[in-house]
C-alpha positions in Angstrom: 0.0 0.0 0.0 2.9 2.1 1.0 5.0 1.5 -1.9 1.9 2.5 -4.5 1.3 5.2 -3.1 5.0 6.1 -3.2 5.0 5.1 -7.3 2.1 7.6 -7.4 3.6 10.5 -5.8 6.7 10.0 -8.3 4.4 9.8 -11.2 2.7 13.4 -10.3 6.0 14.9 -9.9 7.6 13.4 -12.9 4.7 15.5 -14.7 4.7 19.1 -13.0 8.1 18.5 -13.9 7.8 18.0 -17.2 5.0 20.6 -17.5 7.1 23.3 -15.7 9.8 22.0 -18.4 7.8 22.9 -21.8 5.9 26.1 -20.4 9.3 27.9 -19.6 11.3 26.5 -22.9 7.6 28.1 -24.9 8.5 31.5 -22.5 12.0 31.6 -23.9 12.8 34.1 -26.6 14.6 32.6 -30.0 17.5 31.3 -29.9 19.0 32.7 -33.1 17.8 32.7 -37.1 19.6 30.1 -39.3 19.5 31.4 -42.8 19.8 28.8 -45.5 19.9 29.1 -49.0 18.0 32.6 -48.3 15.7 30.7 -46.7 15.7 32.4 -42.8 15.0 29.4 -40.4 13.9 30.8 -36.5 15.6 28.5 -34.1 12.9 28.2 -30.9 14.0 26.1 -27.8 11.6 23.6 -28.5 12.9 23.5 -32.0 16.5 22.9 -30.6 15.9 20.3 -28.6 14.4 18.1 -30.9 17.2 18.8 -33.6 19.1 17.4 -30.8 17.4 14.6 -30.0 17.0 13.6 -33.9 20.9 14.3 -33.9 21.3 11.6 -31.6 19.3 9.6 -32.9 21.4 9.6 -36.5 24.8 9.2 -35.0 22.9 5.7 -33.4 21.8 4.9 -36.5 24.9 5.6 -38.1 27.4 3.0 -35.7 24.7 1.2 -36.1 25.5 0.6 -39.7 28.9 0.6 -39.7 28.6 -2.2 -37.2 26.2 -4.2 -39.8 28.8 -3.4 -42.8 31.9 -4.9 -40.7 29.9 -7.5 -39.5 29.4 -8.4 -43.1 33.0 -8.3 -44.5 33.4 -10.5 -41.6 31.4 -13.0 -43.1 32.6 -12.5 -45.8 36.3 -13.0 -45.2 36.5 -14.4 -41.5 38.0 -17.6 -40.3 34.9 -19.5 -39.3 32.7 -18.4 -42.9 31.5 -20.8 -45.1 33.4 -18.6 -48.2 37.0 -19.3 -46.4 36.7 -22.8 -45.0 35.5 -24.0 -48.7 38.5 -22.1 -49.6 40.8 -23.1 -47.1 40.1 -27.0 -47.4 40.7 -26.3 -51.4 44.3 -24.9 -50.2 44.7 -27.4 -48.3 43.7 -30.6 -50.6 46.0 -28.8 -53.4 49.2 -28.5 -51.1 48.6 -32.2 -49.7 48.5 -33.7 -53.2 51.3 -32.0 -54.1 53.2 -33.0 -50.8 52.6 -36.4 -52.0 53.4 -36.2 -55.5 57.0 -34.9 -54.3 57.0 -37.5 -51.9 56.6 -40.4 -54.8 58.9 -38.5 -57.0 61.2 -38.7 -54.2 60.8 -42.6 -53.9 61.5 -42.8 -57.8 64.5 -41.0 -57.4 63.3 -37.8 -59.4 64.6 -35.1 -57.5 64.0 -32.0 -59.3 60.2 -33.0 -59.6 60.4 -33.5 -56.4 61.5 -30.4 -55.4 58.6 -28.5 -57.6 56.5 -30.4 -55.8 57.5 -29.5 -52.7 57.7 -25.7 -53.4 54.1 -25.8 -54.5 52.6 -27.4 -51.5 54.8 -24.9 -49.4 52.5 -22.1 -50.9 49.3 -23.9 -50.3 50.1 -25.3 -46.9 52.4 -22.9 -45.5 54.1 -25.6 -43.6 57.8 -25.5 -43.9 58.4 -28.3 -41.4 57.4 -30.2 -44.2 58.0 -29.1 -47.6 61.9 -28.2 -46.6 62.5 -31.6 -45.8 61.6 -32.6 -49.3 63.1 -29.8 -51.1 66.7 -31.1 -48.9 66.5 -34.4 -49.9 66.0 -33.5 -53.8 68.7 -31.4 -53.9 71.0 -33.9 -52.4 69.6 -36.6 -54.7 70.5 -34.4 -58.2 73.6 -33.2 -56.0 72.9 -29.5 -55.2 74.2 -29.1 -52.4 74.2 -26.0 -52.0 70.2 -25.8 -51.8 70.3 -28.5 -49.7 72.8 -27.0 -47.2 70.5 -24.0 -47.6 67.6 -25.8 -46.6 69.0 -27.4 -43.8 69.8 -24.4 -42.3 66.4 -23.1 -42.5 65.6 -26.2 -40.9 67.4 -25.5 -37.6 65.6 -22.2 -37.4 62.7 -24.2 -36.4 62.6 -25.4 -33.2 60.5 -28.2 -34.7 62.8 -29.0 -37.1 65.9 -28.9 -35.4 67.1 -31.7 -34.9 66.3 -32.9 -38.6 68.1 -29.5 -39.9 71.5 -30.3 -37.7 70.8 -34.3 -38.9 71.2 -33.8 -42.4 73.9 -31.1 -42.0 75.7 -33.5 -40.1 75.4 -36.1 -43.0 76.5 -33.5 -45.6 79.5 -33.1 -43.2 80.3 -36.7 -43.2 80.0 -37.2 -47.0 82.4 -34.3 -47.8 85.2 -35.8 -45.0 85.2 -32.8 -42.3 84.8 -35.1 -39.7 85.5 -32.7 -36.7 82.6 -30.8 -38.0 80.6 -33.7 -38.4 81.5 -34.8 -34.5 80.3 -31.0 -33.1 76.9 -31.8 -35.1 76.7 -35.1 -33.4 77.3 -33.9 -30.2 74.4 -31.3 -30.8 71.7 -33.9 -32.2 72.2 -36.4 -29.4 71.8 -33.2 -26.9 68.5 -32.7 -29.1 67.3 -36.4 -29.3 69.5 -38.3 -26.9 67.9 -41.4 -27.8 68.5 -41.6 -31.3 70.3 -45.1 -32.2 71.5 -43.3 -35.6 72.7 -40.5 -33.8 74.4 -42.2 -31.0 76.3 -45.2 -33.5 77.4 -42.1 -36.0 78.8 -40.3 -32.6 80.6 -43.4 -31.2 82.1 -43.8 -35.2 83.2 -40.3 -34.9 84.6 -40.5 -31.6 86.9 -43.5 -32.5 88.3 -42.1 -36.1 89.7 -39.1 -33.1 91.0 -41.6 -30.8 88.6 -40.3 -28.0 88.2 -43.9 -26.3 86.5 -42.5 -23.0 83.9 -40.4 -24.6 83.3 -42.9 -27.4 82.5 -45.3 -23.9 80.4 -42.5 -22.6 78.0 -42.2 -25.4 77.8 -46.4 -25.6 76.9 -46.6 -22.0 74.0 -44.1 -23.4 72.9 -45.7 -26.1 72.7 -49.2 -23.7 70.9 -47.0 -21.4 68.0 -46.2 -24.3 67.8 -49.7 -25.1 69.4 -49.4 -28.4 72.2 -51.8 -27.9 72.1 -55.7 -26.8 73.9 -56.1 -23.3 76.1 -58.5 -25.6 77.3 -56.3 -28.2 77.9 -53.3 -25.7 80.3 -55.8 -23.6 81.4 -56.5 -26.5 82.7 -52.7 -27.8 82.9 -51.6 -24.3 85.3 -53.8 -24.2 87.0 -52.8 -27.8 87.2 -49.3 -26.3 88.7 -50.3 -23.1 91.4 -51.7 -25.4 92.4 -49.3 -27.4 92.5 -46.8 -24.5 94.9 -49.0 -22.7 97.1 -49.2 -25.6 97.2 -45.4 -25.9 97.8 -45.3 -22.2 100.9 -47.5 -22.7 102.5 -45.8 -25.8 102.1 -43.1 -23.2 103.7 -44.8 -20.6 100.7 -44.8 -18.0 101.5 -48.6 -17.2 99.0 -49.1 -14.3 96.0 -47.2 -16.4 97.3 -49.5 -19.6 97.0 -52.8 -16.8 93.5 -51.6 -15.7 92.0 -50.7 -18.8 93.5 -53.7 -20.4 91.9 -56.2 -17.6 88.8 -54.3 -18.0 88.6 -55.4 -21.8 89.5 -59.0 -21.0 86.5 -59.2 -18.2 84.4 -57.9 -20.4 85.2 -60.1 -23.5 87.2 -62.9 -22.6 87.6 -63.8 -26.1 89.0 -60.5 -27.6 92.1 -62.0 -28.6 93.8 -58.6 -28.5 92.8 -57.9 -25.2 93.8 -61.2 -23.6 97.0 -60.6 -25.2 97.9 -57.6 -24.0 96.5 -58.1 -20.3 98.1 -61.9 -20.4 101.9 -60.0 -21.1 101.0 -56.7 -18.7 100.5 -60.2 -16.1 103.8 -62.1 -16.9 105.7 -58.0 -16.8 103.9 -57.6 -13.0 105.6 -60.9 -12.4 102.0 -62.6 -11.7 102.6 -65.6 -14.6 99.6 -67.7 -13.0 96.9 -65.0 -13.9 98.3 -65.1 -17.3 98.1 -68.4 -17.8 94.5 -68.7 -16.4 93.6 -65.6 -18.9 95.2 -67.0 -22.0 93.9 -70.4 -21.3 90.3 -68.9 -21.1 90.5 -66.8 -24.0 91.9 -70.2 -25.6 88.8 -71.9 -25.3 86.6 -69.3 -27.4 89.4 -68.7 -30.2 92.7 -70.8 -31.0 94.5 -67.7 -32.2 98.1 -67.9 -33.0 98.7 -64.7 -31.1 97.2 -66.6 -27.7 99.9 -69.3 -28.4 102.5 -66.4 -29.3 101.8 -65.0 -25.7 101.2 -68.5 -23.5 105.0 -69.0 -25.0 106.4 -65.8 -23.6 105.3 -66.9 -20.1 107.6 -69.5 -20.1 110.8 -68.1 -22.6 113.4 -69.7 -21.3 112.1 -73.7 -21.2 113.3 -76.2 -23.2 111.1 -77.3 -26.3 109.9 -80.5 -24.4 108.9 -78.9 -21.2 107.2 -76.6 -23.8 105.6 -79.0 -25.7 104.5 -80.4 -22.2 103.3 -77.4 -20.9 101.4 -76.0 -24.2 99.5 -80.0 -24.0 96.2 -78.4 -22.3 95.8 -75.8 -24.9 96.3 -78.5 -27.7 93.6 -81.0 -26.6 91.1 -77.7 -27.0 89.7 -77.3 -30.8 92.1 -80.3 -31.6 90.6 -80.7 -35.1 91.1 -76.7 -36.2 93.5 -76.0 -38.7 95.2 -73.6 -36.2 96.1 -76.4 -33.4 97.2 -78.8 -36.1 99.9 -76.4 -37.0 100.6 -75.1 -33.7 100.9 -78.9 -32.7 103.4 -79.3 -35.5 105.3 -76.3 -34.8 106.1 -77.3 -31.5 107.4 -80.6 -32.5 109.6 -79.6 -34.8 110.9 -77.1 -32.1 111.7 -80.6 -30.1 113.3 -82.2 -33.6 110.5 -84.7 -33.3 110.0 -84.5 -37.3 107.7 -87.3 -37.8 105.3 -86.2 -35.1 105.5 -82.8 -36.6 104.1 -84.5 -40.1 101.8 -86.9 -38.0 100.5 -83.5 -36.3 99.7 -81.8 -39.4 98.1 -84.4 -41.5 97.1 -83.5 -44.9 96.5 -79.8 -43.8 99.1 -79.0 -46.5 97.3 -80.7 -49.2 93.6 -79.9 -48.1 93.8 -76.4 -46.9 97.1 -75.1 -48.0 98.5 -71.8 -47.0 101.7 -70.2 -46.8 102.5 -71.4 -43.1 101.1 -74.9 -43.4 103.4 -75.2 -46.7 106.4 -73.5 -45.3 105.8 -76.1 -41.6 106.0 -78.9 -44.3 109.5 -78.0 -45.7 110.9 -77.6 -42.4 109.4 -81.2 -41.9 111.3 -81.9 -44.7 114.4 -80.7 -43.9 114.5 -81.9 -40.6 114.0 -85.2 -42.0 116.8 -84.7 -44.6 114.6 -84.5 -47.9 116.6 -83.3 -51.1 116.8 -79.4 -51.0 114.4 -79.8 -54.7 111.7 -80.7 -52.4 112.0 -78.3 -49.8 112.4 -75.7 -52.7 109.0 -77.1 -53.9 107.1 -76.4 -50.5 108.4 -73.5 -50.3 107.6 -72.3 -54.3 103.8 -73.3 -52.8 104.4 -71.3 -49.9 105.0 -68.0 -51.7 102.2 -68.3 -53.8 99.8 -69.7 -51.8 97.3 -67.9 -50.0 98.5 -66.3 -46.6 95.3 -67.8 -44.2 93.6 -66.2 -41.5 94.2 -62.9 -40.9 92.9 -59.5 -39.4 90.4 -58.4 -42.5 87.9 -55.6 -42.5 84.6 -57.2 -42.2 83.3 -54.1 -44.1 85.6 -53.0 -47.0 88.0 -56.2 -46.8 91.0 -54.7 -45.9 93.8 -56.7 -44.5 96.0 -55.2 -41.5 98.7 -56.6 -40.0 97.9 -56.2 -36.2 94.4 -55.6 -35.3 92.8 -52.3 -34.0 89.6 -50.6 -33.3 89.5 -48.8 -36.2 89.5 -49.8 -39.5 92.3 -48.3 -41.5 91.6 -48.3 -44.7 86.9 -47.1 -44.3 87.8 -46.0 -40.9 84.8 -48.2 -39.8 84.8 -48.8 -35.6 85.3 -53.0 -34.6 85.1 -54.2 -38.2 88.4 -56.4 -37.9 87.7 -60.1 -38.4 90.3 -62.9 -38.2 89.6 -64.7 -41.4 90.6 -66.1 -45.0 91.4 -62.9 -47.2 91.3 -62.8 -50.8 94.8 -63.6 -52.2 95.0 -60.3 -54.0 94.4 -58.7 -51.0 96.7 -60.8 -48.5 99.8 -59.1 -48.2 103.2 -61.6 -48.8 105.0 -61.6 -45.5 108.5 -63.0 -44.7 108.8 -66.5 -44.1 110.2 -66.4 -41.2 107.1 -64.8 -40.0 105.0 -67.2 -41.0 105.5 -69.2 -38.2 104.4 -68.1 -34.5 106.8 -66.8 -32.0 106.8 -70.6 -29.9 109.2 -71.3 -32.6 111.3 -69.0 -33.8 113.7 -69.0 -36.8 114.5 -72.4 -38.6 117.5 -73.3 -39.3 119.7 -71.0 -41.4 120.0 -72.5 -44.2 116.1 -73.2 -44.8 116.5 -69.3 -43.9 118.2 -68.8 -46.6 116.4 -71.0 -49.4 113.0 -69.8 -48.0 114.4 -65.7 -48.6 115.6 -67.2 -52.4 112.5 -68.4 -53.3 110.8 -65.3 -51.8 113.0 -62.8 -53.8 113.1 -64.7 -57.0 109.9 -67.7 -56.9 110.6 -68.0 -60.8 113.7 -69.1 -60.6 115.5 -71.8 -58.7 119.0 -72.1 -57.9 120.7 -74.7 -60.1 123.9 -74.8 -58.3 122.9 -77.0 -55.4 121.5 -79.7 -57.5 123.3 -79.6 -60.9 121.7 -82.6 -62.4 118.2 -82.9 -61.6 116.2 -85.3 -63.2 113.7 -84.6 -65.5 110.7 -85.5 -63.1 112.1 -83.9 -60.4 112.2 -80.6 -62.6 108.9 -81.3 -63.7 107.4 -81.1 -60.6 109.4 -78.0 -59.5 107.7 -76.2 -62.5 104.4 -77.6 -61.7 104.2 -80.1 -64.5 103.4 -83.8 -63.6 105.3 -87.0 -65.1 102.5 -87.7 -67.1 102.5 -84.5 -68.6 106.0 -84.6 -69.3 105.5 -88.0 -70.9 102.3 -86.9 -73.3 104.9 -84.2 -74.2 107.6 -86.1 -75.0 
């Protein structure tokens, strides 16, 4: 009741007010005289607040319509229209398809298509993540590499594309030979992806060709910690690394880092022959000969390498040949079929003069598998047993051209090295070396006195002497010590049988 009457009082007052409002602006005198055109236009109170009012009015109307006209370009052109998605998706379908085209041209080895192709669908998609990639990889393939170095670059602008951009630099790198640039790049990519098998094997290559042994163990522990390596082959290279930084360590003089680094590669890999080698003499040096036998002896059991027979010898250097023979009996009853027993067997027998177990030793390993030291064991076999020197000769003719056996080869470019090492000398590839059969063309023609293992030694001088002849000069025999040979004999020094000779005659 109150509160209506309260509305009505408000109501009353809201019209004397309004009445009191009109009757004084209709007291007022003019306000001025607009003159138009010669047209005089008297300007009342009333008059001007209407003007007013209508003036208002038109500036509303007028945002008013602006509003409407940029609300329609909008539509027109915004993000979220009909008009621009159609457009858009067009865009995007014609940059796709081209991004596949260079992506098949790439696959069929057309890389200048391919490189079209990708420039196109970099104006349609606007996505250089992508379309750079391609445009890299065609201009290595038709070898421009200076739009793919280019591109690269542009590549590691992008945080997205980082990693790829340093990637493909770093391959570049590696193709043209600047390996320490190569190895910065590496460092950076596995910082970027530390993960990355491809990454972490092209680092550890890297890290090798410069002789850094301890960071090329560093990034292999990492790359076993990603699960990128078996436990096996890390031991394996862990072990390869050890190695080698023992060796540096003793060309260096460090002798106790060379003794623990070296014992580390034999625990790891027992049967690295190299590193059971060098750990087995570091033993005998320290004075401890028992460790050294137990290390060569285990080694032994993977591997009969003539090196491990080379080194079990040293322990002892002073014995006679039969307390050698006696001693080397455990290592002869392993692997007691293998070529390299046989001839180690025989060796040591003809050390001890015992020339018919020498032969009885090697069996028909000359005629079955011959090679240079199985030929050149067989003329000392001869000679011991006081053969004619025309047959000696004729072992040792076989010897020179026959091939040279097992030896450290380059499992990836077939290279043959003399001593074996971690890194490959001739493709610089990181524990490639292989003791096996080499092609004779690529077997390199060693003395004969080197032939035969270091448990031996030299033969006599004189089979010295005919084995450097025939070396120097394998055409041509020495007719002085046998001035009359027989016409069979001769045949079979020049390789012709009797029955030959006789189809001749």
């Amino acid at each position: 009741m109150l509160w209506s009457l309260l509305k009505i009082i408000l109501f009353v007052l809201l019209i004397v007010g309004a009445t009191f409002a009109v009757t004084s602006l209709t007291e007022m005198d003019n306000l001025g005289i607009l003159i138009i055109f010669g047209r005089e236009f008297v300007i009342t109170p009333i008059l001007a607040v209407i003007a007013a009012l209508v003036l208002l009015l038109s500036v509303w109307i007028l945002f008013k319509l602006v509003g409407l006209l940029v609300a329609t370009l909008r539509f027109l052109n915004g993000d979220e229209t009909a008009v621009s998605r159609y457009f858009d998706r067009r865009s995007e379908r014609k940059g796709y398809e081209a991004l596949g085209e260079g992506m098949m041209a790439l696959a069929a080895g057309e890389g200048r298509l391919a490189i079209r192709k990708a420039e196109r669908a970099g104006k349609y998609l606007g996505r250089p993540e992508l379309t750079n990639l391609i445009v890299a990889q065609g201009a290595e393939m038709v070898g421009d590499r200076a739009l793919a170095t280019e591109t690269f670059k542009q590549l590691v602008v992008d945080d997205r594309t980082r990693f790829v951009g340093i990637r493909g630099l770093m391959k570049q790198k590696l193709d043209e030979g600047d390996t320490d640039t190569a190895l910065k790049l590496a460092e950076k990519a596995l910082v970027l992806r530390p993960k990355n098998a491809e990454v972490q094997t092209t680092l550890i290559s890297l890290q090798s060709r410069n002789e850094d042994w301890q960071g090329a163990r560093g990034t292999l522990a990492a790359a076993l910690k990603a699960g990128n390596l078996p436990r096996d082959v890390h031991r394996r290279r862990d072990a390869v690394l050890a190695l080698a930084h023992a060796r540096e360590a003793m060309a260096d003089g460090q002798v106790v880092t060379a003794t623990r680094d070296a014992a580390e590669a034999n625990r790891l890999a027992p049967g690295l022959v190299p590193a059971a080698v060098m750990s087995a003499r570091l033993a005998v040096e320290a004075g401890n000969k028992r460790q050294a036998v137990k290390i060569v002896r285990k080694a032994w059991d993977q591997n009969a390498h003539p090196d491990l027979a080379a080194a079990f010898a040293e322990i002892e250097p002073d014995e006679t040949p039969a307390l050698r023979l006696r001693r080397f009996r455990p290592l002869l009853a392993k692997h007691a079929g293998e070529p390299e027993v046989k001839m180690l067997k025989a060796e040591l027998h003809i050390a001890n003069e015992d020339f018919p177990a020498a032969r009885r030793a090697l069996g028909d390993l000359a005629e079955t598998a011959p090679t240079a030291r199985s030929l050149t064991i067989m003329a000392a076999i001869e000679r011991g047993e006081g053969s004619p020197d025309r047959v000696v000769r004729g072992w040792l003719v076989r010897a020179v051209t026959a091939p040279r056996g097992d030896q450290w080869m380059c499992g990836s470019c077939g290279h043959v090295h003399e001593d074996w090492r971690p890194v490959c000398a001739n493709c610089e590839s990181f524990d490639t070396l292989e003791w096996a059969q080499a092609h004779q063309s690529q077997a390199s023609l060693t003395g004969p006195t080197q032939m035969l293992p270091l448990i031996v030694g030299a033969l006599e001088d004189q089979i010295d002497d005919d084995v450097m002849a025939v070396v120097e000069n394998p055409v041509i025999v020495d007719a002085a010590d046998d001035p009359a040979p027989d016409t069979e004999d001769a045949a079979i020094n020049e390789g012709t049988t009797p029955e030959t000779l006789e189809a001749q005659k």
